[in-house]
C-alpha positions as a Markdown table, in Angstrom:
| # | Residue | x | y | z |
|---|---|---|---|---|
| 1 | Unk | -8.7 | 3.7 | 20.0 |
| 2 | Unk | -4.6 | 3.8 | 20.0 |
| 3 | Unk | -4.1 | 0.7 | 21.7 |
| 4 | Unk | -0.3 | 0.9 | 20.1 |
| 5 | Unk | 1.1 | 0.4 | 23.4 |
| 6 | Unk | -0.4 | -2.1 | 25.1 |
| 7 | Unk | 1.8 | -5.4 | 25.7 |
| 8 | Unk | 4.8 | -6.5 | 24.2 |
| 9 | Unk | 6.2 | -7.9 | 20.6 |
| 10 | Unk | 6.4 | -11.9 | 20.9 |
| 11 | Unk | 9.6 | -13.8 | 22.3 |
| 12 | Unk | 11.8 | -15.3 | 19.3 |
| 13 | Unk | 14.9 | -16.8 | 19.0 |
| 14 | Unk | 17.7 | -14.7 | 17.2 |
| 15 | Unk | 19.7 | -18.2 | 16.0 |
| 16 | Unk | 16.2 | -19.1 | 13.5 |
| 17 | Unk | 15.8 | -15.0 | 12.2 |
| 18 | Unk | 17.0 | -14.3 | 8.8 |
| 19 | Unk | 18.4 | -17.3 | 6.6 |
| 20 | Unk | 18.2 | -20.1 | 9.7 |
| 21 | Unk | 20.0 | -21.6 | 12.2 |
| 22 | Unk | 23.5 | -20.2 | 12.9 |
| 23 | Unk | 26.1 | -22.7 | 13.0 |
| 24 | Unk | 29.5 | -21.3 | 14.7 |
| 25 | Unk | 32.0 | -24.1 | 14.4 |
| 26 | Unk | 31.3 | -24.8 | 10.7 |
| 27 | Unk | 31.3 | -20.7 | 10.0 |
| 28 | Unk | 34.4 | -20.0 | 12.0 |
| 29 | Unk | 36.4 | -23.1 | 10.1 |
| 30 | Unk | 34.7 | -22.0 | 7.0 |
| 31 | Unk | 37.5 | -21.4 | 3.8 |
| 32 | Unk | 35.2 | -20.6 | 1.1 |
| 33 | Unk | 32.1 | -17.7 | 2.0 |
| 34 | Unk | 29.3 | -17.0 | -0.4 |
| 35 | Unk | 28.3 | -13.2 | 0.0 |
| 36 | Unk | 25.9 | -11.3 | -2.1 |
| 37 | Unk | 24.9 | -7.6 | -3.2 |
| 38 | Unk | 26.6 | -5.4 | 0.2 |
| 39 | Unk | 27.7 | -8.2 | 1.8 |
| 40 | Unk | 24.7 | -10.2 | 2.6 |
| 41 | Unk | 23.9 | -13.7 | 2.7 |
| 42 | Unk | 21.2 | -14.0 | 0.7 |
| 43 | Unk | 19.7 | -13.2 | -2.2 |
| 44 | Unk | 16.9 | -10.6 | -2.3 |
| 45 | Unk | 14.4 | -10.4 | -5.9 |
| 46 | Unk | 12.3 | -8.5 | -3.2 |
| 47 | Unk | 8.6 | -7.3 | -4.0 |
| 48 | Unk | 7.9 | -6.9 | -7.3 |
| 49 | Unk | 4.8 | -5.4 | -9.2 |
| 50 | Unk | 4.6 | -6.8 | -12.3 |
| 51 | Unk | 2.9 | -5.5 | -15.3 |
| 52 | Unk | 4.6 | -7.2 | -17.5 |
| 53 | Unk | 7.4 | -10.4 | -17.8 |
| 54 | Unk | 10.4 | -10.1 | -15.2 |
| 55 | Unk | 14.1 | -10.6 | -15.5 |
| 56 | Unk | 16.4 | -9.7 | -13.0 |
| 57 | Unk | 19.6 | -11.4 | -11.7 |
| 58 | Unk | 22.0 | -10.6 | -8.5 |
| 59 | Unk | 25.4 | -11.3 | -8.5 |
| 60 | Unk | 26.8 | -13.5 | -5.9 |
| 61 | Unk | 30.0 | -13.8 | -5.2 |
| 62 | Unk | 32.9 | -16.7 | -3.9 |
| 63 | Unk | 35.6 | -15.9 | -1.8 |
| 64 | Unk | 38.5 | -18.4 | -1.1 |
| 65 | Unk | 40.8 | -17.9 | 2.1 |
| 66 | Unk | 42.7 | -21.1 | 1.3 |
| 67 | Unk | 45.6 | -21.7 | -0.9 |
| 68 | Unk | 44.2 | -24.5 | -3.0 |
| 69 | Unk | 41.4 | -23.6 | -5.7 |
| 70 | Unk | 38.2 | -24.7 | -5.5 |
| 71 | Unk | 35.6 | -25.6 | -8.4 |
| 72 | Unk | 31.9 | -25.9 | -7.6 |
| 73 | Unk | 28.6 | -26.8 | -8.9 |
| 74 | Unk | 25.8 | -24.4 | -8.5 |
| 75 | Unk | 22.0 | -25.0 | -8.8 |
| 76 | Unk | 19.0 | -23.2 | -7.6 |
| 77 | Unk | 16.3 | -25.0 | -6.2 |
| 78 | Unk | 12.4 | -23.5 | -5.3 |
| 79 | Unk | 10.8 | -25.2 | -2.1 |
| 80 | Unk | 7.0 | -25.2 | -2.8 |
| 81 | Unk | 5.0 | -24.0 | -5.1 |
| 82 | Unk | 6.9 | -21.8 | -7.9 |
| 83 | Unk | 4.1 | -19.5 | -9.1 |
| 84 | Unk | 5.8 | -20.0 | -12.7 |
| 85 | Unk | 9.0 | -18.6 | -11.3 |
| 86 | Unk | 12.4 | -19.8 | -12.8 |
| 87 | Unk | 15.5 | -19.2 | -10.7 |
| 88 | Unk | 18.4 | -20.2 | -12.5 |
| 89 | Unk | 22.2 | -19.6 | -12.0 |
| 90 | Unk | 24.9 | -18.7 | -14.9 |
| 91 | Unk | 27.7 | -19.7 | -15.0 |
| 92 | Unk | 26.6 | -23.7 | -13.2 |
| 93 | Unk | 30.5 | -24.4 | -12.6 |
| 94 | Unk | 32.2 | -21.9 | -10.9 |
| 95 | Unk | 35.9 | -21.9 | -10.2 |
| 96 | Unk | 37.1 | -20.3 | -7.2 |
| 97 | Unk | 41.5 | -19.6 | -7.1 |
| 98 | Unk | 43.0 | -19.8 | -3.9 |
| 99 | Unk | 43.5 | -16.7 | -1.9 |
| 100 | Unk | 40.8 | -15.4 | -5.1 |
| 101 | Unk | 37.3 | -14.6 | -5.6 |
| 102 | Unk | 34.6 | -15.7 | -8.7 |
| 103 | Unk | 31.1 | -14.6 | -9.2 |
| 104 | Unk | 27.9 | -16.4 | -10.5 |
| 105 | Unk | 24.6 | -14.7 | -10.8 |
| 106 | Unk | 21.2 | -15.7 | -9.7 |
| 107 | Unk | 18.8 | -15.3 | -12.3 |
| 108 | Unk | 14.5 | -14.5 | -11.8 |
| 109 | Unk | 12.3 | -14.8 | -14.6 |
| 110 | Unk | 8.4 | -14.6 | -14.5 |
| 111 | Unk | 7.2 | -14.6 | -18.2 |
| 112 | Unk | 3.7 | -12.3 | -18.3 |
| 113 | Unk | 1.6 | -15.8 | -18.5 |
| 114 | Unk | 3.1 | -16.6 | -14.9 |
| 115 | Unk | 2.5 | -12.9 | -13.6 |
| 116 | Unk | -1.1 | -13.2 | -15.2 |
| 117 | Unk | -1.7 | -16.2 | -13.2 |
| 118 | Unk | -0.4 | -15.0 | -9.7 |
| 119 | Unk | -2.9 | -15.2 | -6.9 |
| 120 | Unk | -5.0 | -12.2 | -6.0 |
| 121 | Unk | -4.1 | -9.7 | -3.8 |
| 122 | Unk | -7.0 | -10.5 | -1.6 |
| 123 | Unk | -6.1 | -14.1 | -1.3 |
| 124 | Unk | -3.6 | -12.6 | 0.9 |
| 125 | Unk | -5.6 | -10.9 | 3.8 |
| 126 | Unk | -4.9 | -13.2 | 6.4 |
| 127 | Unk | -1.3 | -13.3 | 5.8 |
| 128 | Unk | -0.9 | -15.8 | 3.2 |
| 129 | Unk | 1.4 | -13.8 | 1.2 |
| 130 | Unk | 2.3 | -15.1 | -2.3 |
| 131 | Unk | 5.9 | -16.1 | -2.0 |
| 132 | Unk | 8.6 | -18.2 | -4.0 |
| 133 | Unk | 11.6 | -19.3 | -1.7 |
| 134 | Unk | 14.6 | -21.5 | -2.0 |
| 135 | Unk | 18.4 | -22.4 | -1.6 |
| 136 | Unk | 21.1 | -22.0 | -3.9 |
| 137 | Unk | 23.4 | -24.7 | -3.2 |
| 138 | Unk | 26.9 | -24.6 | -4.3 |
| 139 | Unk | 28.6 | -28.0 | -4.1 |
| 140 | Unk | 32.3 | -28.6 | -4.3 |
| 141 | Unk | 33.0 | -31.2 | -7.5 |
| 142 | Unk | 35.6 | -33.1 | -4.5 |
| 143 | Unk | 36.2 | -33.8 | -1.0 |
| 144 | Unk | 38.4 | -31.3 | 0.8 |
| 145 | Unk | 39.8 | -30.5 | 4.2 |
| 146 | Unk | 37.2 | -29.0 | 6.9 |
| 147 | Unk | 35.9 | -25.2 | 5.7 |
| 148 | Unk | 35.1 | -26.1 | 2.0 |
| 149 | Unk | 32.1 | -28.2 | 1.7 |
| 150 | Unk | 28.9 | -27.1 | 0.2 |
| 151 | Unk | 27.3 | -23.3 | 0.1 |
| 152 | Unk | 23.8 | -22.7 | 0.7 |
| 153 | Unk | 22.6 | -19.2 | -0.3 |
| 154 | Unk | 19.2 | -18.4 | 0.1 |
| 155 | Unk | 16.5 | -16.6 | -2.4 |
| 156 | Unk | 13.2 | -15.2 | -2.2 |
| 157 | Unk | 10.6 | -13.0 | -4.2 |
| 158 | Unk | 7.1 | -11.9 | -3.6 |
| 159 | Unk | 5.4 | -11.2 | -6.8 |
| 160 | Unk | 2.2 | -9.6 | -7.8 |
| 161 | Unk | 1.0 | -9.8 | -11.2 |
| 162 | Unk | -0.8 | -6.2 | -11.2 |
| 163 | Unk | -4.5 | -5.3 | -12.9 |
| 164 | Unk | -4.8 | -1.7 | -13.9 |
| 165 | Unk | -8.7 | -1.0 | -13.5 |
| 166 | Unk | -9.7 | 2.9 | -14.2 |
| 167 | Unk | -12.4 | 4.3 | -13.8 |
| 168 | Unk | -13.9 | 6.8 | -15.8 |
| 169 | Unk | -17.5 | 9.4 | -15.2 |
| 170 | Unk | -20.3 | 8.7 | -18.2 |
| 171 | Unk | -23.5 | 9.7 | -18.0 |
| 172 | Unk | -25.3 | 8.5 | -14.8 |
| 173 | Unk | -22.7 | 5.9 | -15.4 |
| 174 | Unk | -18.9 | 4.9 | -14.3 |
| 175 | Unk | -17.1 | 2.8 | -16.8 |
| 176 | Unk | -14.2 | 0.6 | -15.6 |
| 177 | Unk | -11.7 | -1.0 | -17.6 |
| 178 | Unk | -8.7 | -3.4 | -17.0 |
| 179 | Unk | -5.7 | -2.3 | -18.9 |
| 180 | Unk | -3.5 | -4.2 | -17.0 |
| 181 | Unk | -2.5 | -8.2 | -17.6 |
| 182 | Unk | -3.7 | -9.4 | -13.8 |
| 183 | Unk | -7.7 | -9.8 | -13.3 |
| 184 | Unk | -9.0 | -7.2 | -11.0 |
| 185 | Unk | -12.3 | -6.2 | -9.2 |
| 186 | Unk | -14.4 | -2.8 | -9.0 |
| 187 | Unk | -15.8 | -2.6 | -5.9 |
| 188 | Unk | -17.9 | 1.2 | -5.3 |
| 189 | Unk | -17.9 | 3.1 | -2.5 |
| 190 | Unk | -19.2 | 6.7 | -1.8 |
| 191 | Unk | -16.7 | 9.0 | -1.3 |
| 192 | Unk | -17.1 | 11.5 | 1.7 |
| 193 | Unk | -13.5 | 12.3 | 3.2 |
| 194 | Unk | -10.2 | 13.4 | 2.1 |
| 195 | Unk | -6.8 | 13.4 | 3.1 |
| 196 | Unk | -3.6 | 15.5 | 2.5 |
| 197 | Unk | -0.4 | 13.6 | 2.1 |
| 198 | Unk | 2.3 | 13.9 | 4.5 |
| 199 | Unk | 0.7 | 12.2 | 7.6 |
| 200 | Unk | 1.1 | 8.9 | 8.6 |
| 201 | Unk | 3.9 | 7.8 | 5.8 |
| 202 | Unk | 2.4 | 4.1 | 5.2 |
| 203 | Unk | -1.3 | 5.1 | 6.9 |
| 204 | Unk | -1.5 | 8.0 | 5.2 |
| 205 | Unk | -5.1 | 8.5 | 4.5 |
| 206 | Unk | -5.8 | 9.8 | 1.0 |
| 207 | Unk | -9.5 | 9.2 | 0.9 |
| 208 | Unk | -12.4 | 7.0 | 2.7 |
| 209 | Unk | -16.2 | 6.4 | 2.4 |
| 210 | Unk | -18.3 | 3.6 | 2.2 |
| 211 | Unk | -20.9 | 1.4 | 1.0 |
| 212 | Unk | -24.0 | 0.0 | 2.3 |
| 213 | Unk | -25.4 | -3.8 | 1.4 |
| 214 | Unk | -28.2 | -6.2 | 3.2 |
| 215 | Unk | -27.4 | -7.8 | 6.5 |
| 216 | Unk | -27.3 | -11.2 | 4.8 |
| 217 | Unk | -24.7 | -10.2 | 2.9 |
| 218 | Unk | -22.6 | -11.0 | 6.5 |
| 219 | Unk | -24.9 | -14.0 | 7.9 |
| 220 | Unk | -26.9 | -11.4 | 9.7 |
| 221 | Unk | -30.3 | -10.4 | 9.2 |
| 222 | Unk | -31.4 | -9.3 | 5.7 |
| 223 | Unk | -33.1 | -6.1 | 7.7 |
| 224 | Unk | -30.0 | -4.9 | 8.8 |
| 225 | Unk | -27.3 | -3.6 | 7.0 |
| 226 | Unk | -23.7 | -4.3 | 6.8 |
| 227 | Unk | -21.4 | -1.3 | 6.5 |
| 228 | Unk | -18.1 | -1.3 | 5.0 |
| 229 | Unk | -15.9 | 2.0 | 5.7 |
| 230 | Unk | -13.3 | 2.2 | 2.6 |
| 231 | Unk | -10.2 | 3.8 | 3.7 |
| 232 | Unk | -7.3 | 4.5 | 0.9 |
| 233 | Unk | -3.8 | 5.4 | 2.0 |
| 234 | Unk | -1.0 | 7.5 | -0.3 |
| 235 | Unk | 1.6 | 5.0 | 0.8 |
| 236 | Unk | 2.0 | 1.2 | 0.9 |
| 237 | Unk | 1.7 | -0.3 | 4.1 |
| 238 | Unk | 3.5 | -4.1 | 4.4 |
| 239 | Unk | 0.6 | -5.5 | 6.9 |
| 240 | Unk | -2.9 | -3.8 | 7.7 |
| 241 | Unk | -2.3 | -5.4 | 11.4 |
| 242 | Unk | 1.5 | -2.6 | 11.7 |
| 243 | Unk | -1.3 | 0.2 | 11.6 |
| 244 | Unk | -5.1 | 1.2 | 13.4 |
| 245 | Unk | -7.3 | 2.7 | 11.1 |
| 246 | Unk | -10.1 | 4.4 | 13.8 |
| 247 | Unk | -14.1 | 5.1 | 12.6 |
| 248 | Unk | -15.3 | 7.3 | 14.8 |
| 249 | Unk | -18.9 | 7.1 | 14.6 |
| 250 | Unk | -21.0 | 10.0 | 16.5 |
| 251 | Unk | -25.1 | 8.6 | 16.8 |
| 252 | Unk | -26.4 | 11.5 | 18.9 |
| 253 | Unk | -25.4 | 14.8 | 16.8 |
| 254 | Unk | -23.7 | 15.7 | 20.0 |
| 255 | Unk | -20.4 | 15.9 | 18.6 |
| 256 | Unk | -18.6 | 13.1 | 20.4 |
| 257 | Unk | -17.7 | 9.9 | 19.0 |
| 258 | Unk | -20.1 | 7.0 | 20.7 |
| 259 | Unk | -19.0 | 4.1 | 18.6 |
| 260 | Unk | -15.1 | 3.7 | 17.0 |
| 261 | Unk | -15.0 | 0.9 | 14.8 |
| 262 | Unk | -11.3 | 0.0 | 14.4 |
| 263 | Unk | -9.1 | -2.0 | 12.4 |
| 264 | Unk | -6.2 | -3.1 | 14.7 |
| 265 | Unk | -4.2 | -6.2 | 15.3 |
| 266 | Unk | -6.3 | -8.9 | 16.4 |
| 267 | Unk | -3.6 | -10.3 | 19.3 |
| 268 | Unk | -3.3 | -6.8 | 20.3 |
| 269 | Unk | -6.4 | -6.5 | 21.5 |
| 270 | Unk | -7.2 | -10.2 | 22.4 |
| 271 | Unk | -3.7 | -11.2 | 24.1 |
| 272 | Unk | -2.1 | -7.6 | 24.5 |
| 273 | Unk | 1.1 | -8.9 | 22.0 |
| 274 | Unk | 1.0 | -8.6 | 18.3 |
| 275 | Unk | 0.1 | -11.5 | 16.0 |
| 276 | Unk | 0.2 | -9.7 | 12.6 |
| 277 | Unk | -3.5 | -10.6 | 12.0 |
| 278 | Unk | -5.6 | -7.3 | 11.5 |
| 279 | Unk | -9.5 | -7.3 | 12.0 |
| 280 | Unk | -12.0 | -4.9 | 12.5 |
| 281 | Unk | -13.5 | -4.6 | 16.1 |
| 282 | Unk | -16.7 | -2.4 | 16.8 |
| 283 | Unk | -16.3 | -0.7 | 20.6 |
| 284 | Unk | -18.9 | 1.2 | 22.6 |
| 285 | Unk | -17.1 | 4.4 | 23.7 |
| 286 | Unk | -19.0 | 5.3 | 26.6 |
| 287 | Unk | -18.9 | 1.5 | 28.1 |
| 288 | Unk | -15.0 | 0.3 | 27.0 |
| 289 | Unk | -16.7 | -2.8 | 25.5 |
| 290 | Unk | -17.1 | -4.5 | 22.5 |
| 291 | Unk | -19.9 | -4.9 | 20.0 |
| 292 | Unk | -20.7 | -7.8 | 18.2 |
| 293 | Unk | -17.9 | -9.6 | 16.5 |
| 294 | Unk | -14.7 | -9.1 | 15.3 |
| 295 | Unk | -14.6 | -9.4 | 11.2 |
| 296 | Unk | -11.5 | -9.7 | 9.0 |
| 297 | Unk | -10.2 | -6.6 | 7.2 |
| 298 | Unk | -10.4 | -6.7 | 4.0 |
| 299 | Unk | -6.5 | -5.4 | 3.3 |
| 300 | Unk | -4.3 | -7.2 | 1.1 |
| 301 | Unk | -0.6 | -7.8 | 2.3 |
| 302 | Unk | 1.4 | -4.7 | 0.2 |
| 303 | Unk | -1.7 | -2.6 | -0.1 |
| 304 | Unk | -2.9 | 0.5 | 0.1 |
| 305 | Unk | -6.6 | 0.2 | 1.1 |
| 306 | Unk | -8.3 | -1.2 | 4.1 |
| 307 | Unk | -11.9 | -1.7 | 3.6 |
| 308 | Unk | -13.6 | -2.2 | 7.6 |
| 309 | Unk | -17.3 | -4.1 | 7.7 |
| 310 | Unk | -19.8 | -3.6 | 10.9 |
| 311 | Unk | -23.2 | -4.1 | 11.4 |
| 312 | Unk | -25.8 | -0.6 | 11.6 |
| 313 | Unk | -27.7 | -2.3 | 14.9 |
| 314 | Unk | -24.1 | -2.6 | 15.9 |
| 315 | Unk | -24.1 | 0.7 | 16.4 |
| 316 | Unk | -27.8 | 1.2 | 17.2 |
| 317 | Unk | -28.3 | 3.9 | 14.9 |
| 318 | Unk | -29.5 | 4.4 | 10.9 |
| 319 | Unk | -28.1 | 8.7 | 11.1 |
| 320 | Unk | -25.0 | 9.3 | 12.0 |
| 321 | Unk | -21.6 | 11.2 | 11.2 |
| 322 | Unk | -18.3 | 9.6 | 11.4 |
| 323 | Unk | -14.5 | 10.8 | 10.7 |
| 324 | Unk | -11.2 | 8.7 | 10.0 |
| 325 | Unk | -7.9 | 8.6 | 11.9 |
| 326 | Unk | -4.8 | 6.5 | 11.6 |
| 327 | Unk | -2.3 | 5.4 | 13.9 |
| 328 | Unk | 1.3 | 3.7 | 12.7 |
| 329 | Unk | 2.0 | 1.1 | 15.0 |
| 330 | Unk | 5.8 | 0.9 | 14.0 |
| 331 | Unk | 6.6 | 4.8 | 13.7 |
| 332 | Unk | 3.9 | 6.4 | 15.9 |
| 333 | Unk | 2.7 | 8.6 | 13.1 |
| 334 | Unk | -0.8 | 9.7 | 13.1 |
| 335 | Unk | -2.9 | 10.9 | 10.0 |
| 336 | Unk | -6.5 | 11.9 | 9.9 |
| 337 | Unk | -9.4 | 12.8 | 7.1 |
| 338 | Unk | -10.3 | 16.2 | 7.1 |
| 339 | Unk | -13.6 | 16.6 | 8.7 |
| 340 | Unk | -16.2 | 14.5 | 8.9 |
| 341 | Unk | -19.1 | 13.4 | 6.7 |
| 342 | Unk | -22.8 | 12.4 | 7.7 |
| 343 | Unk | -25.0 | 8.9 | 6.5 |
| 344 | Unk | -28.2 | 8.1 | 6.8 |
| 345 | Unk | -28.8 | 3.7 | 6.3 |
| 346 | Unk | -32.5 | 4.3 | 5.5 |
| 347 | Unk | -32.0 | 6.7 | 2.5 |
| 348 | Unk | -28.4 | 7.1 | 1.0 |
| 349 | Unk | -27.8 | 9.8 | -0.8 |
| 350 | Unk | -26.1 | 7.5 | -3.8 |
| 351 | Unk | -26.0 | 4.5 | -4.7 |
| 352 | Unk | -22.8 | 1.8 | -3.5 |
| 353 | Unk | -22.1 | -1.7 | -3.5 |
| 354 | Unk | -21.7 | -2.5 | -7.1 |
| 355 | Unk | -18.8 | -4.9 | -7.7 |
| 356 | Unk | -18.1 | -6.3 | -11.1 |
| 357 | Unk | -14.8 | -8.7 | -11.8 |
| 358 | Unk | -12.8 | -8.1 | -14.8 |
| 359 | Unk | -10.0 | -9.6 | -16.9 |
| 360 | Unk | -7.4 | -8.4 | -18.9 |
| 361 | Unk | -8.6 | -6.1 | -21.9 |
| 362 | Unk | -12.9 | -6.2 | -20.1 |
| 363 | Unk | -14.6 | -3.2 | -19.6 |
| 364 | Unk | -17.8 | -2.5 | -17.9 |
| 365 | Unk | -20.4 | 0.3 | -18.0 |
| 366 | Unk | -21.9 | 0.5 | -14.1 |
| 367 | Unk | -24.9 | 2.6 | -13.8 |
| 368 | Unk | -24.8 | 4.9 | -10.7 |
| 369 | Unk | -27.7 | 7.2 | -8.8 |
| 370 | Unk | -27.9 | 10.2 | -6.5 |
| 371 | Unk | -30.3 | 12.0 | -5.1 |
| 372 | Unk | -30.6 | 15.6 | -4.9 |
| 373 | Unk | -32.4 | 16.0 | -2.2 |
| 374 | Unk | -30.3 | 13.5 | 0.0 |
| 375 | Unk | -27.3 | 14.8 | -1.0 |
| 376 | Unk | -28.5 | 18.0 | 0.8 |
| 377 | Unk | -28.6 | 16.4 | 3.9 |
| 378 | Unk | -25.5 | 13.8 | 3.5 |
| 379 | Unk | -23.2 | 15.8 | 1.2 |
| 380 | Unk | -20.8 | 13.4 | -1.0 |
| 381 | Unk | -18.1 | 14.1 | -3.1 |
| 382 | Unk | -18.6 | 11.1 | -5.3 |
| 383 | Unk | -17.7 | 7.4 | -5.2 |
| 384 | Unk | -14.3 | 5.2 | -5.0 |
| 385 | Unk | -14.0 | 2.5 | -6.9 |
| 386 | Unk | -11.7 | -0.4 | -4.9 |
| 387 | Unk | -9.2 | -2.3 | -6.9 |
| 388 | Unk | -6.6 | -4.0 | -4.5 |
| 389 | Unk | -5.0 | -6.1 | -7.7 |
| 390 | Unk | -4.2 | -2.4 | -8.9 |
| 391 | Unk | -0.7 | -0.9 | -8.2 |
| 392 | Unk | -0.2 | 0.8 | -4.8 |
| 393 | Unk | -1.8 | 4.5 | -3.7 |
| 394 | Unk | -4.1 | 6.2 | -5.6 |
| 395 | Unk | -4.4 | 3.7 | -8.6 |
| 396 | Unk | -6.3 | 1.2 | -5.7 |
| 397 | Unk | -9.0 | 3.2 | -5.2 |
| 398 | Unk | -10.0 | 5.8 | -8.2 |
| 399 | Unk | -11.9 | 8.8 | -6.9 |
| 400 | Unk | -14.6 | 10.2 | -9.2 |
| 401 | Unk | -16.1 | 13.8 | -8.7 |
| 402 | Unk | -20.0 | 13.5 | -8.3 |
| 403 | Unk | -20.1 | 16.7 | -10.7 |
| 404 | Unk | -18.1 | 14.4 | -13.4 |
| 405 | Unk | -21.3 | 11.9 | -13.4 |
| 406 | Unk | -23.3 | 14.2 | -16.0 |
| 407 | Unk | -27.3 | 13.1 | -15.1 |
């Protein structure tokens, strides 16, 4: 369902993009400008993936068209919550000669307690991406003519403390431990399709499957059973709602897709102009219209993995076959899984849906089942194992070989 076209990217206004408000007459009668690394105005840390404690610092420099010297203070202050970020600046009094230039750094430090304490990656599926923002101000120590008063230069950083969950085959068994220093989840998944890199750049689908639990499990009823298609990409996508991620679903054997459950961006489809939120929509093909309800997709901001929930009376049927496609919203690549792979609700061929949380330094043995004569009719490579706290492409979503599970 490539609904990449339809309407148009919200209105803004240019003067509030980037680092504010743009105020001419003070800028043109400016005498003193703060610039950072290439020329910019602010100060990027950027996203950072942290396995262990951070330091990093950006010069910024002073530049002084007038004739007369200038000597500032500088501080750094956060506005909100810090996450256990410091931002500091060194030297605090910085001197600038006329017709000169001077430099002070910005300094980041998140020590490994701070990273170990960052919020989860899934906290931010909705868009509530864990940021630390704020100004460095750089005041002059006295009153001088128009064009030297006080610098603002702002700073931001998104950090991720990272987990490092792997997964490992055992005897009827998968063992999972966290190596990293950020808590982390194993979610399982059978594993039916694969990718080859070199599709979609940040869509580009690397592996997908799914798992099965009760209906209950999504307020519906505990007879039915709620679905969730796994999809893992090679590359790192910035927001799920930039990209569609299509499940075709084909209920009849016939070879054509009947149902598509999509992840797309939920203004796109409700207002025809993007609002950045992605959720999963499950459409009838042969009637255009939806089925059931929209549900959130479960894809952290940063991520690599997009995990899409529907109901099987959704789709009205417990056999099917489905295949994966993605569409990039922002390049117009497309990517696809090769193939497609079969499912039958009533009798899986393995077992899914074990989820297990762990900390720093836990491991956990989960027991897994097959069966043979299932897996005859709904072949399955083996199961995927979800981490979204884990660092970006294949380390979100370890693939183990069903021959590697030794019975």
């Amino acid at each position: 369902m490539n609904t990449a076209n339809a309407g148009a990217l919200v209105d803004f206004d240019p003067r509030r993009e980037g680092t504010g408000l743009v105020q001419t007459g003070p800028a043109i009668a400016a005498q003193v400008i703060a610039t950072t690394t290439r020329g910019r105005n602010s100060v990027t840390f950027g996203y950072e993936s942290l396995r262990k404690a951070l330091h990093e610092e950006h010069s910024v420099s002073l530049r002084n068209y007038s004739a007369t010297a200038v000597t500032y203070d500088v501080a750094a202050d956060i506005v909100g919550d810090a996450l256990g970020t410091v931002v500091s600046v060194n030297p605090a009094v910085v001197t600038v000669p006329g017709g000169g230039t001077a430099e002070f750094k910005a300094v980041l430090d998140i020590d490994a307690a701070a990273a170990a304490a960052l919020p989860p990656a899934d906290s931010s599926i909705l868009g509530d991406l864990a940021s630390v923002r704020g100004l460095i101000v750089a005041t002059p120590q006295s009153a001088l003519a128009e064009g030297s008063g006080a610098l603002s230069v702002p700073f931001g950083v998104v950090p991720r403390g990272l987990s490092s969950v792997v997964a490992t085959a055992g005897k009827q068994s998968i063992s999972v431990a966290n190596k990293g220093l950020h808590a982390g989840n194993a979610d399982f998944y059978a594993w039916q399709l694969k990718g080859t890199p070199g599709g979609a750049a940040r869509f580009d689908v690397r592996a997908a499957g799914l798992q099965q639990l009760p209906g209950e499990a999504a307020g519906a009823d505990p007879s039915d059973r709620l679905l969730v298609f796994a999809v893992s990409t090679f590359g790192r996508f910035d927001n799920a709602a930039e990209g569609e991620i299509d499940v075709l679903i084909d209920t009849n054997a016939d070879g054509t897709p009947d149902f598509v459950v999509a992840s797309v961006d939920e203004g796109l489809v409700t207002a025809g102009s993007f609002d950045g939120v992605a959720l999963t929509f499950t459409f009838d093909l042969a009637t255009g219209q939806q089925v059931g309800s929209a549900l959130p997709t479960t894809a952290a901001m940063n991520g690599s993995t997009l995990l899409l929930p529907t109901l099987a009376s959704w789709i009205g049927a417990g056999k099917f076959t489905y295949s994966v496609a993605s569409f990039d919203n922002i390049t117009g690549e497309q990517d696809a899984a090769a193939g497609s792979a079969s499912w039958d609700v009533a009798t899986p061929p393995v077992s899914t849906g074990d989820f297990v949380s762990l900390n720093p330094r836990d491991s956990v043995k989960v027991t897994v089942t097959s069966s043979s004569g299932q897996l005859k009719k709904t072949p399955v490579l083996g199961w995927i194992v979800v981490t979204s706290d884990d660092a970006n492409g294949p380390a979100q979503a370890d693939l183990i070989r069903l021959a590697d599970v030794k019975k």
